[in-house]
MIKOL-640399 format. One record per residue (C-alpha): x, y, z; residue number from 1; residue in three letters. Coordinates in steps of 0.25 Angstrom, whole numbers, plus 2048, in hexadecimal, padded with zeros to 3 digits. Layout:
N
ATOM    xx    yy    zz   seq   type
ATOM     X     Y     Z   NUM    ala
...
//
This chain:
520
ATOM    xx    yy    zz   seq   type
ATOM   840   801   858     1    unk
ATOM   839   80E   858     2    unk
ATOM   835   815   867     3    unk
ATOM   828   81A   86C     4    unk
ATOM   827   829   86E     5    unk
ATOM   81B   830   873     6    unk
ATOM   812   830   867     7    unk
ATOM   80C   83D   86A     8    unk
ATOM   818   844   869     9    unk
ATOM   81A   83F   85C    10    unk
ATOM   810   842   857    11    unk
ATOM   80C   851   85C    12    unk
ATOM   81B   854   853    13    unk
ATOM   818   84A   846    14    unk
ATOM   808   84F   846    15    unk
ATOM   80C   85D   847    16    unk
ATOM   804   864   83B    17    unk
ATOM   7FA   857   83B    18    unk
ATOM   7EF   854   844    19    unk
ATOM   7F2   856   852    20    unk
ATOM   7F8   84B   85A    21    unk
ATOM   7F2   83E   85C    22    unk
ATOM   7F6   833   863    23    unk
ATOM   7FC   827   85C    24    unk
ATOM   7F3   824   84F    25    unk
ATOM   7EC   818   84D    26    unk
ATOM   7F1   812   83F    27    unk
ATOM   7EB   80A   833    28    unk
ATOM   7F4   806   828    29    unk
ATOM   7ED   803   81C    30    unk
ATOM   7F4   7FB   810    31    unk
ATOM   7ED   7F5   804    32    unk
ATOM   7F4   7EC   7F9    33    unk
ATOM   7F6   7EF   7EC    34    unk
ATOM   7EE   7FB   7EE    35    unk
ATOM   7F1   805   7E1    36    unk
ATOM   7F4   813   7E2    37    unk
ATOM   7E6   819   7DE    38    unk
ATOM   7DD   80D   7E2    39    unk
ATOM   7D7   816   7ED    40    unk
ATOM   7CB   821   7E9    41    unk
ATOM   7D3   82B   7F0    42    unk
ATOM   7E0   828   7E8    43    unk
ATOM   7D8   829   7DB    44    unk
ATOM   7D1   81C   7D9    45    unk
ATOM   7C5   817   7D5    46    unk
ATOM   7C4   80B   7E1    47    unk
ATOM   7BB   810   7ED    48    unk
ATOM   7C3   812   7F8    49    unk
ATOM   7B8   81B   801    50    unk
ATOM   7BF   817   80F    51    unk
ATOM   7CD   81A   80A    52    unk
ATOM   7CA   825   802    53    unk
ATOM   7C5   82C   811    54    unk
ATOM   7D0   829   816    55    unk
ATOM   7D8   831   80C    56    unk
ATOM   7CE   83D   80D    57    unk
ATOM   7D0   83E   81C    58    unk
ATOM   7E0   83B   81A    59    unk
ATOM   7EB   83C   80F    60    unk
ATOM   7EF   835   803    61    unk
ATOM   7FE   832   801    62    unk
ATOM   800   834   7F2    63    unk
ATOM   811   82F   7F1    64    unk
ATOM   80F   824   7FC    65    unk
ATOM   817   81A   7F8    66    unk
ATOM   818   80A   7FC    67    unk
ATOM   822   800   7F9    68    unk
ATOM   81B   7FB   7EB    69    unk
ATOM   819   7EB   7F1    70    unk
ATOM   810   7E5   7FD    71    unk
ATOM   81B   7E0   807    72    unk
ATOM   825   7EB   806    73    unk
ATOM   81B   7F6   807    74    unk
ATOM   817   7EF   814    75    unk
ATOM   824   7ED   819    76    unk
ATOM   828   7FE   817    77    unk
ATOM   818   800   81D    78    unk
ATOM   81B   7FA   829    79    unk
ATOM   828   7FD   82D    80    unk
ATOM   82C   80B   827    81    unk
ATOM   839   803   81E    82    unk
ATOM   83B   802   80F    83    unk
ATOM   837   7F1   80D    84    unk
ATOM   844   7EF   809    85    unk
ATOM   84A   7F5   815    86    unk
ATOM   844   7EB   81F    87    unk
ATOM   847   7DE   815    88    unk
ATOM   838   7DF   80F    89    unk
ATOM   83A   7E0   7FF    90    unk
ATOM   848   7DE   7F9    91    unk
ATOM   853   7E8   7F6    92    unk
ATOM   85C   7E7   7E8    93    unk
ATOM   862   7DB   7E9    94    unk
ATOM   85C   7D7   7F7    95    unk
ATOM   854   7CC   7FE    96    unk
ATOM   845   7C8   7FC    97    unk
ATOM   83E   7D0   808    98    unk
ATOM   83F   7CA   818    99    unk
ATOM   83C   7CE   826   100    unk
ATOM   83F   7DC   82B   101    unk
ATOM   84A   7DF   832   102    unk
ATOM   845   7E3   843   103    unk
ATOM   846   7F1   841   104    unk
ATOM   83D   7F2   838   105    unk
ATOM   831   7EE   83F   106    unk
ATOM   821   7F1   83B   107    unk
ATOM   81C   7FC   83F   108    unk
ATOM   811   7F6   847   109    unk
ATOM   81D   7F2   850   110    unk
ATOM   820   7FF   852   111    unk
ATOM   811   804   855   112    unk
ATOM   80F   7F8   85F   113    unk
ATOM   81A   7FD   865   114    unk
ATOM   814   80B   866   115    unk
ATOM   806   807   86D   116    unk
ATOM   7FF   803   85F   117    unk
ATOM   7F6   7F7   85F   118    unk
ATOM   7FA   7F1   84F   119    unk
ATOM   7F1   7EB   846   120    unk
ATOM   7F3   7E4   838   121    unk
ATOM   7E6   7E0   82D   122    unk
ATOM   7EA   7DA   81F   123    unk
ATOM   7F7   7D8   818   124    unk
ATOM   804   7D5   81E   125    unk
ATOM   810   7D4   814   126    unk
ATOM   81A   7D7   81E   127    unk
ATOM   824   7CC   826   128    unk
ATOM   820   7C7   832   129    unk
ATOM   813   7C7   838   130    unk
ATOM   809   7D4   83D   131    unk
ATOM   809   7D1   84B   132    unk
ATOM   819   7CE   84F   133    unk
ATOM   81A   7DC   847   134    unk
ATOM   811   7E4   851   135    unk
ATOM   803   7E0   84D   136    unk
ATOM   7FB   7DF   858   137    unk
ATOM   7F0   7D9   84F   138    unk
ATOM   7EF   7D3   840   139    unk
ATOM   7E7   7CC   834   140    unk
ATOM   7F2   7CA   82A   141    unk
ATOM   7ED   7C5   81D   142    unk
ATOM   7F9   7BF   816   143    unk
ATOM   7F0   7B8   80B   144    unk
ATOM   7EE   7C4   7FF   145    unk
ATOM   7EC   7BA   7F5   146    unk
ATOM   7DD   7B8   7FC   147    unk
ATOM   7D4   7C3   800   148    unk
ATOM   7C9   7BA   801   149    unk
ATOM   7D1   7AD   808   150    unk
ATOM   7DD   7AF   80D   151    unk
ATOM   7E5   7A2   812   152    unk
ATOM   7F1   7AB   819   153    unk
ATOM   7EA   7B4   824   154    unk
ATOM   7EF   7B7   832   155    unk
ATOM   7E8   7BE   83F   156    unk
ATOM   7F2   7C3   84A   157    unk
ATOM   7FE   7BC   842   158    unk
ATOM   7F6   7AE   843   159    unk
ATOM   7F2   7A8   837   160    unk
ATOM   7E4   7A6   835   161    unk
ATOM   7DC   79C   82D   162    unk
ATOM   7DB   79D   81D   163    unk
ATOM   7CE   7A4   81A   164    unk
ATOM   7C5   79B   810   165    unk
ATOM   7BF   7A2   802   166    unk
ATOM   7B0   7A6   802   167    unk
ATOM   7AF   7AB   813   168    unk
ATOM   7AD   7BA   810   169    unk
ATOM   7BD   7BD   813   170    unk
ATOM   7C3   7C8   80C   171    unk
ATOM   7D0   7CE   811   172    unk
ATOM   7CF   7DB   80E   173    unk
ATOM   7C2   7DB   817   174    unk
ATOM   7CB   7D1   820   175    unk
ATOM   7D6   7DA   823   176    unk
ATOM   7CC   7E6   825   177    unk
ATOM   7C5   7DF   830   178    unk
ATOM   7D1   7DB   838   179    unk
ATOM   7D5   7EA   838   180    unk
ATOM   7C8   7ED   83D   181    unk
ATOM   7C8   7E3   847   182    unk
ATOM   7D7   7E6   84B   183    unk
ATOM   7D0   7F7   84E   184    unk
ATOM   7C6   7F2   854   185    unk
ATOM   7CF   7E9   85D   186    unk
ATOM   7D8   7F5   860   187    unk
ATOM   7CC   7FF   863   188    unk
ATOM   7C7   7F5   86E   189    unk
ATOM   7D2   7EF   874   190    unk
ATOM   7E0   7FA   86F   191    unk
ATOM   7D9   808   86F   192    unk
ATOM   7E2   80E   876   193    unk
ATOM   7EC   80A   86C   194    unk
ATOM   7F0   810   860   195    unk
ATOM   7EE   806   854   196    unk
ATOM   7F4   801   847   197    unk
ATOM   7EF   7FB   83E   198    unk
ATOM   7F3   7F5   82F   199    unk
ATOM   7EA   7F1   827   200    unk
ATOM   7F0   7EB   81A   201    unk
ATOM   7E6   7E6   80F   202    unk
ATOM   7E9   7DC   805   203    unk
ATOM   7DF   7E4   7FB   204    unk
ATOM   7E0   7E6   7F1   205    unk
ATOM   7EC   7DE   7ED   206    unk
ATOM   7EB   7D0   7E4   207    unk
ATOM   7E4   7C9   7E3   208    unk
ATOM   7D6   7D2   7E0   209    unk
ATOM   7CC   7CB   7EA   210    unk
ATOM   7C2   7D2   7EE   211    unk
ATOM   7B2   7D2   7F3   212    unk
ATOM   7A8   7D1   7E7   213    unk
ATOM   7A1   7DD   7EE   214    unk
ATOM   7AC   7E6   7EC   215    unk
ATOM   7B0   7E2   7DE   216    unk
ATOM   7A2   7E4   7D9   217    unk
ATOM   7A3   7F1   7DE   218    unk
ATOM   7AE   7F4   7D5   219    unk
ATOM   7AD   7EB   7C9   220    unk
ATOM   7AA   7F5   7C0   221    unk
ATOM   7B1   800   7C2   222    unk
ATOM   7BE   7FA   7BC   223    unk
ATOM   7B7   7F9   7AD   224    unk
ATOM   7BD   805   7A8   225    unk
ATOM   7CB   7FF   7AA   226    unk
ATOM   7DA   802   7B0   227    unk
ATOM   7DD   80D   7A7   228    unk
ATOM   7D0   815   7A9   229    unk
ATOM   7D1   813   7B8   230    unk
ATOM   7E0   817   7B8   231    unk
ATOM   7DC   823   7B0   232    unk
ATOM   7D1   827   7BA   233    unk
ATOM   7D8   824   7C7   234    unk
ATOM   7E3   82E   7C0   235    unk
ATOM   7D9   839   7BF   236    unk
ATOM   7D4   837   7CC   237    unk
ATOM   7E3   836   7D4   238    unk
ATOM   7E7   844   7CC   239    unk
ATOM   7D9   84A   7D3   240    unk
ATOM   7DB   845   7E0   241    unk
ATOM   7EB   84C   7DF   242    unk
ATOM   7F2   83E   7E2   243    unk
ATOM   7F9   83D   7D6   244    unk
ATOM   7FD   846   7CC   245    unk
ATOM   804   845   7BD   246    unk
ATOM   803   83C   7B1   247    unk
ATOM   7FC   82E   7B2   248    unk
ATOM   806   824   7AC   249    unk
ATOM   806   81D   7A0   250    unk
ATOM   801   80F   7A4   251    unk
ATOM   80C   804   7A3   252    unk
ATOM   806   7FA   79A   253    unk
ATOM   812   7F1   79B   254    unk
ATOM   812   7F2   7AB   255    unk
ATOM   80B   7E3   7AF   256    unk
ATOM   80D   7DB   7BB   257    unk
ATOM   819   7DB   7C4   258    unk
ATOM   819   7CC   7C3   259    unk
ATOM   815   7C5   7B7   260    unk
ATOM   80C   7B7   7BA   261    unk
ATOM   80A   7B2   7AB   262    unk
ATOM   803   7A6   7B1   263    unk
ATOM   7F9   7AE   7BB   264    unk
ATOM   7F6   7B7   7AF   265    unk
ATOM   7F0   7AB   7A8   266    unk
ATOM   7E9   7A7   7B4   267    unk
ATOM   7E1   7B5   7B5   268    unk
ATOM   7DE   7B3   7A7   269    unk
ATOM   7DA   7BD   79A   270    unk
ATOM   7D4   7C7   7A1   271    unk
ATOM   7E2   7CB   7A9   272    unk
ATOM   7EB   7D4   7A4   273    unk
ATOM   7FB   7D7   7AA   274    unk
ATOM   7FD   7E4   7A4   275    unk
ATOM   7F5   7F2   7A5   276    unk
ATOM   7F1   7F2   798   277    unk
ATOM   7E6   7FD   791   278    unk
ATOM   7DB   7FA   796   279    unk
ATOM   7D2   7FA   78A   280    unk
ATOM   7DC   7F1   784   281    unk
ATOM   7D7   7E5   78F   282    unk
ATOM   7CC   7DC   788   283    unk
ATOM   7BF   7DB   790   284    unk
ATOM   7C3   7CD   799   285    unk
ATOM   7CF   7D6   79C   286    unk
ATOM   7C8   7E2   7A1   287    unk
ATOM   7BC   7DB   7A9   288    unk
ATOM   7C8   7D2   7AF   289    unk
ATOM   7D1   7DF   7B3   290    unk
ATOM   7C4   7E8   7B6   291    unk
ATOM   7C0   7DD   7C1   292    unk
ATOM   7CD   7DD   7C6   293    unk
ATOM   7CF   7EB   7C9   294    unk
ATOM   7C1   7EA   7CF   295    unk
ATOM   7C6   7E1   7DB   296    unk
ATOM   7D2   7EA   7DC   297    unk
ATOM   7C8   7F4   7E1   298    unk
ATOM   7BE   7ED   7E7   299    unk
ATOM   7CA   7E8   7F0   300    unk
ATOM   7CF   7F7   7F2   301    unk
ATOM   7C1   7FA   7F5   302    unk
ATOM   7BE   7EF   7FF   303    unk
ATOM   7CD   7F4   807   304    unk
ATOM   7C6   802   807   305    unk
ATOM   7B8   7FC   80D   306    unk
ATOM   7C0   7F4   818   307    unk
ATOM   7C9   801   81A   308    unk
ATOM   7BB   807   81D   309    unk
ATOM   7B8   7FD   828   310    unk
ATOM   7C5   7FF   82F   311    unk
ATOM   7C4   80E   82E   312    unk
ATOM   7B6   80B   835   313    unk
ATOM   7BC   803   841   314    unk
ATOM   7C6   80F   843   315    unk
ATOM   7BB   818   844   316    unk
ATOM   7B3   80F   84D   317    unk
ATOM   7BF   80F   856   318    unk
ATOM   7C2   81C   857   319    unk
ATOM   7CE   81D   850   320    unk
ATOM   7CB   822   842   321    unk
ATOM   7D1   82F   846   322    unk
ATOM   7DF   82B   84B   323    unk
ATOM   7E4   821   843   324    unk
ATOM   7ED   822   837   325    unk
ATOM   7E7   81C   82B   326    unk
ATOM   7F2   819   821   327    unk
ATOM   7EE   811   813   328    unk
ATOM   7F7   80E   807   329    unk
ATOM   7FA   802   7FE   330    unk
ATOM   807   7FA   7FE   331    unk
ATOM   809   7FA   7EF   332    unk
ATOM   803   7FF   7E2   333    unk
ATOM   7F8   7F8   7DA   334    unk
ATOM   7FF   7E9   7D4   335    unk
ATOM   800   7E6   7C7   336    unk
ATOM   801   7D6   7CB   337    unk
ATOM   7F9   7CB   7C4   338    unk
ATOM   7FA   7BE   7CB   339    unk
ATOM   7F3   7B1   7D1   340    unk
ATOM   7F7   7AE   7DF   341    unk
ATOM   7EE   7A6   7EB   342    unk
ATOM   7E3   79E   7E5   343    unk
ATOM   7E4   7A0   7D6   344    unk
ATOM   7DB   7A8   7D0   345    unk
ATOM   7CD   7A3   7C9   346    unk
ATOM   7C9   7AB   7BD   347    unk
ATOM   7BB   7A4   7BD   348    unk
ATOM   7B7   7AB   7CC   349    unk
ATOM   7B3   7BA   7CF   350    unk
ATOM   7BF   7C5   7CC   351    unk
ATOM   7C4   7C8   7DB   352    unk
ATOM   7BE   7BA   7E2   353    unk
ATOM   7C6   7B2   7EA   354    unk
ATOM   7CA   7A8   7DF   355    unk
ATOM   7D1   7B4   7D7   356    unk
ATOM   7DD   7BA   7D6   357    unk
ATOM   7DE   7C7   7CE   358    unk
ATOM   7E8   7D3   7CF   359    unk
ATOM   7E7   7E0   7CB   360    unk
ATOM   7F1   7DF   7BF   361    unk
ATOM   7F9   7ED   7B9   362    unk
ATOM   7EC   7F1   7B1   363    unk
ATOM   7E5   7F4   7C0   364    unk
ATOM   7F3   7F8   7C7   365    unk
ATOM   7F6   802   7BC   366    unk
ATOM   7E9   808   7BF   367    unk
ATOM   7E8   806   7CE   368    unk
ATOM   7F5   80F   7D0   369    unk
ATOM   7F1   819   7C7   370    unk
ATOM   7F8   825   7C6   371    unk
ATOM   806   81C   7C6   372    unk
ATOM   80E   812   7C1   373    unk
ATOM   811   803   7C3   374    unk
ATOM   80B   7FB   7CF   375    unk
ATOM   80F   7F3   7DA   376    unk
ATOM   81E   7EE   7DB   377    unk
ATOM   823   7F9   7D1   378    unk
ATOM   827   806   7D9   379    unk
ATOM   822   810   7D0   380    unk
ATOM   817   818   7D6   381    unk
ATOM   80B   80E   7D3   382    unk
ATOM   813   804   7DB   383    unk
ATOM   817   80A   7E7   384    unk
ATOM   80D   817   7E8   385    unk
ATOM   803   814   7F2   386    unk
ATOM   7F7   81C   7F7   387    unk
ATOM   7F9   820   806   388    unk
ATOM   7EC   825   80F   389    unk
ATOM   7EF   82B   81C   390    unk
ATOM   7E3   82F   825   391    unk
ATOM   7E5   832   834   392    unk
ATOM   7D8   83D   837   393    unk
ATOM   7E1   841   846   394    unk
ATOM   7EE   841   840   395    unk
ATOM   7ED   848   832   396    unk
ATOM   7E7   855   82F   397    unk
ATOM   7E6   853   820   398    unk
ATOM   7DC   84C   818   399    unk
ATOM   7D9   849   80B   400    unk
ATOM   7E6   84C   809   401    unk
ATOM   7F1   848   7FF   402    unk
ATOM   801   846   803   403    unk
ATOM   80C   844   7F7   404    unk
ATOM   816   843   801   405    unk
ATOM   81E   838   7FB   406    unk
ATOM   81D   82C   808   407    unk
ATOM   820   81D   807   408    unk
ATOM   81B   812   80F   409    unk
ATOM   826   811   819   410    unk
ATOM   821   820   81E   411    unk
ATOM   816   817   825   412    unk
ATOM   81D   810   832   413    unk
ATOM   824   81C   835   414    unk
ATOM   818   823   833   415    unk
ATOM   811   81B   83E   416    unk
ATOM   81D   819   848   417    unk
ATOM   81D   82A   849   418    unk
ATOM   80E   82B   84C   419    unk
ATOM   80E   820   857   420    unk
ATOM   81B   828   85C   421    unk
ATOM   825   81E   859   422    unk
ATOM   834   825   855   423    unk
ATOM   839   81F   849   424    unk
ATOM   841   811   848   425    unk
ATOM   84F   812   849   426    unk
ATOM   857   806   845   427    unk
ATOM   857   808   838   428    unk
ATOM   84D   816   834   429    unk
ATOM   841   814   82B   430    unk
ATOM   840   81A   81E   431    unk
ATOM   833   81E   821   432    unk
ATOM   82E   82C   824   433    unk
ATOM   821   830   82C   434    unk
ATOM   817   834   826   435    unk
ATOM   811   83D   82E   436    unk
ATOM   817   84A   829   437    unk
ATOM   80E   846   81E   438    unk
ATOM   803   847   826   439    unk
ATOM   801   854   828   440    unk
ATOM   80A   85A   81A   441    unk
ATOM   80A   857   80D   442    unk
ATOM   819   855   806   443    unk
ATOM   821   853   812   444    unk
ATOM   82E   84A   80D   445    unk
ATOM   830   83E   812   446    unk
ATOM   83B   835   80C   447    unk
ATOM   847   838   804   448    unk
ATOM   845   82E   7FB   449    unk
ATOM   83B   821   7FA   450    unk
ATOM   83F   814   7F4   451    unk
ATOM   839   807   7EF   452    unk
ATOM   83E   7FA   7EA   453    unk
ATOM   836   7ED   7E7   454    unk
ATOM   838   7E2   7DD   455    unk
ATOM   842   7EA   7D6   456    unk
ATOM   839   7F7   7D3   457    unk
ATOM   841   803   7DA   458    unk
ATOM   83D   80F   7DE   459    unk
ATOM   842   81C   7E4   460    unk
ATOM   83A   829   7E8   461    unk
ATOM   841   836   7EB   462    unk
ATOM   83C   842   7EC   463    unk
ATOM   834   842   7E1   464    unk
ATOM   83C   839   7D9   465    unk
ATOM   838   82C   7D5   466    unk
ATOM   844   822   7D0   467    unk
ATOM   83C   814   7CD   468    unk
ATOM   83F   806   7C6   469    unk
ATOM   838   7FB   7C5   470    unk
ATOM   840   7EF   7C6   471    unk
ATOM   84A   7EC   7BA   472    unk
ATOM   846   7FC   7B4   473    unk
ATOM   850   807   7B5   474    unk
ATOM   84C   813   7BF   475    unk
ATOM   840   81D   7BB   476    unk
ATOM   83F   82A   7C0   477    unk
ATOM   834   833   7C5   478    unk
ATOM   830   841   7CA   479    unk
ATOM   825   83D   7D3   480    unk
ATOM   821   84D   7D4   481    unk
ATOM   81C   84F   7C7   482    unk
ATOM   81C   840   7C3   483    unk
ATOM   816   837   7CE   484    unk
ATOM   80F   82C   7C4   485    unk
ATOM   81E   82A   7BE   486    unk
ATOM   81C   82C   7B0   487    unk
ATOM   82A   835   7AD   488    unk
ATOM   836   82C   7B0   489    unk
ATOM   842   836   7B1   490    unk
ATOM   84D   82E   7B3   491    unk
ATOM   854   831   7A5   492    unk
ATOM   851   840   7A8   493    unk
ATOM   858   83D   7B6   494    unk
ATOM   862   836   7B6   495    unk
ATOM   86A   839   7C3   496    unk
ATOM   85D   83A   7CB   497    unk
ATOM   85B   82B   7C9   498    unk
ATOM   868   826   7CC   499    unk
ATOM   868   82E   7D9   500    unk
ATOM   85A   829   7DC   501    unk
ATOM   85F   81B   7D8   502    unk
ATOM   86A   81D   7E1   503    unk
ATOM   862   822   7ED   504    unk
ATOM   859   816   7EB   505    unk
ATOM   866   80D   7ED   506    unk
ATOM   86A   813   7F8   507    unk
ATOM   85D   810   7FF   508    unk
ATOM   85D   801   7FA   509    unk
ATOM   86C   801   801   510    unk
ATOM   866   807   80D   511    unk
ATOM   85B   7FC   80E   512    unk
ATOM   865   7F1   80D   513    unk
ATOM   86E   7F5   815   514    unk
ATOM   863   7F6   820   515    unk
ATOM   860   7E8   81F   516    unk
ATOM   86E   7E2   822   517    unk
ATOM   872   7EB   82E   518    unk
ATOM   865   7ED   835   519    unk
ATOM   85D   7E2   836   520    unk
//
């Protein structure tokens, strides 16, 4: 339980050096799937992103803002300010599939109902339990990610709606848009006195790559120069812009897929390839079949930004574009899967049409998160590094501004139970740390130590140390100072600085398990 205290108060001591006190901020979380670490123009990429890239001119870009490397877990610390592993989400050494949380460790849209927010919820869900017996007051939940164009598993208000047939104009990237704008506009004409939030989680632009023939035309030809020149430019780009600097890694040929389907392989045909290979080394059926692939990739990332347009435009409508807190991030890094799942795919129909099913495979994940290594499920940087936008025109006085505090999803819950004036939880205290120090400064420590774990690939960030496995691997070690991209492993140099870190990174596992058995 956290209790309400007078949320000017709070805020005229944890704005101090900001923007002069408001009253609570509005909030709109923005999450995207399998988004990669430079896939946004203002992170280096080549993708249009116009709307986003705003957003980042008039606010700050996180450059170490780290997830959890997976979709659900990431969800799980987004929303309630825990590690997933300390509120039964993703498995421990040794320990259980994920379950339900334990009761103190409820979504934060509980806690901001609780606080006078109205609590809204567009796309992607991922999370036990339903949206509105977690503090929703209103939701569109598209379970079905397997079908952007006819999802069968869809729900409004926690009531499941019919299945959506092929070939009726839906799209759910524009579908989840549209019931956030809708939930706005409802706020502003019946809730306005109410401070909002609202989280809006696409499925874009995760597998399978479906997307409108528009915005793939758009973008078909851009891709011809192949992964490695794209990789190479978005490098130069990133080193201008001051996100990242160091040495671009040597790409892991030998890196593929983090589950091997033999049989779905076969299925996608010739033209598909399961490991980032050299790029001239590809025949032509290879290349034109990579190059389109990478075309929806960011036709879907470009159609996201297009929809984020429109809701930034019903916030303005509404008057509320200049108080509300506008946080976006990804939940993972870029995959490197290649799979079939829900219909099948039809190598006969249009790259990107419903009756399709591509993935963006290593080649295109190497690439999409340039400067680093790995990609989603691994823990190195390319997996769990994530961009982070933060815009808030009454509340930040920066703009255009980068931040390399290092800061981590769980940072988020607390982050919005201070500025709506709620005290922090006490049954058992979140690992979290606000965020709003950051706000106003540059290189304010927040954490001790960070720590990740998922499918066996471990991870412990302290300081500027990085101690990393992936999973069967002995620990790597790296100086993130002068070695963000992970190129110089340490650990024979270093002997007893990895065996502390590894036993810093037990004692948090132990601290996590004990949790669950004595507090839930």
């Amino acid at each position: 339980m956290v209790r309400l205290v007078p949320a000017v108060a709070v805020l005229l001591v944890v704005l101090k050096g900001l923007a002069p006190a408001n009253p609570q901020p509005n909030v709109l979380l923005i999450m995207a799937d399998d988004l990669g670490y430079s896939d946004l123009g203002c992170y280096g990429g080549e993708i249009h992103t116009p709307h986003l890239d705003s957003l980042a001119r008039g606010g700050l870009r996180y450059t170490q803002f780290y997830n959890t490397a997976r979709c659900w877990p990431t969800r799980a610390a987004l929303l309630t300010g825990y590690y997933a592993q300390q509120v039964g989400r993703d498995k421990l050494p040794g320990g259980k599939k994920r379950g339900s949380r334990p009761r103190w460790a409820p979504l934060v849209s509980a806690d901001l109902k609780r606080a006078g927010y109205r609590c809204y919820h567009s796309g992607k869900w991922h999370i036990d339990g339903m949206p509105l017996k977690n503090g929703f007051d209103r939701s569109y939940y598209l379970k079905d990610q397997g079908r952007f164009f006819s999802p069968q598993v869809h729900w409004k208000d926690d009531v499941r709606l019919p299945p959506v047939k092929r070939d009726t104009g839906y799209y759910g990237t524009v579908a989840v848009a549209e019931a956030a704008i809708n939930h706005l506009r409802e706020h502003s004409e019946n809730h306005g006195g109410k401070p909002f939030f609202h989280y809006l989680a696409f499925a874009a632009p995760h597998f399978p790559l479906h997307a409108l023939p528009g915005d793939i035309a758009r973008c078909k030809q851009r891709y011809a120069v192949g992964w490695d020149r794209i990789r190479a430019q978005r490098w130069d780009r990133i080193q201008e812009l001051g996100i990242v600097k160091g040495q671009l890694p040597a790409v892991e040929r030998g890196i593929g897929p983090p589950y091997h389907f033999p049989d779905h392989l076969r299925i996608l045909g010739p033209g598909e390839v399961n490991r980032p290979l050299a790029w001239d080394t590809l025949t032509a059926q290879q290349q034109a079949f990579q190059q389109a692939k990478m075309a929806i990739h960011a036709a879907m990332i470009e159609r996201m930004d297009r929809e984020l347009g429109r809701v930034f435009d019903q916030l303005r409508e509404m008057k509320a574009w200049d108080n509300t807190l506008i946080l976006f991030l990804s939940d993972n890094g870029a995959s490197a899967e290649i799979m079939v799942r829900a219909d099948g795919h039809d190598p006969a129909a249009a790259a990107g049409s419903a009756a399709t099913y591509l993935c963006l495979g290593p080649g295109w994940s190497t690439a999409c998160n340039t400067p680093f290594r790995r990609h989603k499920t691994w823990v190195h940087e390319g997996g769990c590094a994530t961009p982070f936008i933060v815009h808030w025109p009454k509340g930040i006085l920066d703009a255009n501004t980068l931040r390399r505090t290092p800061a981590h999803v769980i940072d988020v819950a607390p982050t919005l139970l201070q500025l709506a004036g709620l005290e922090p939880r006490g049954e058992v205290p979140s690992p979290g740390r606000t965020l709003i120090p950051t706000f106003a400064e540059d290189g304010k420590t927040l954490h001790e130590a960070l720590w990740w774990l998922h499918e066996g690939h471990r991870a412990l960030r302290q300081g500027d140390w990085k101690l990393v496995a992936a999973k069967g691997d002995p620990w790597e070690l790296y100086n993130l100072a002068t070695d963000r991209t992970e190129t110089q492993n340490l650990a024979a140099r270093h002997p007893e600085r990895v065996k502390a870190l590894e036993k810093r990174w037990e004692r948090m596992a132990d601290s996590f398990r004990e949790g669950l058995k004595t507090s839930r």
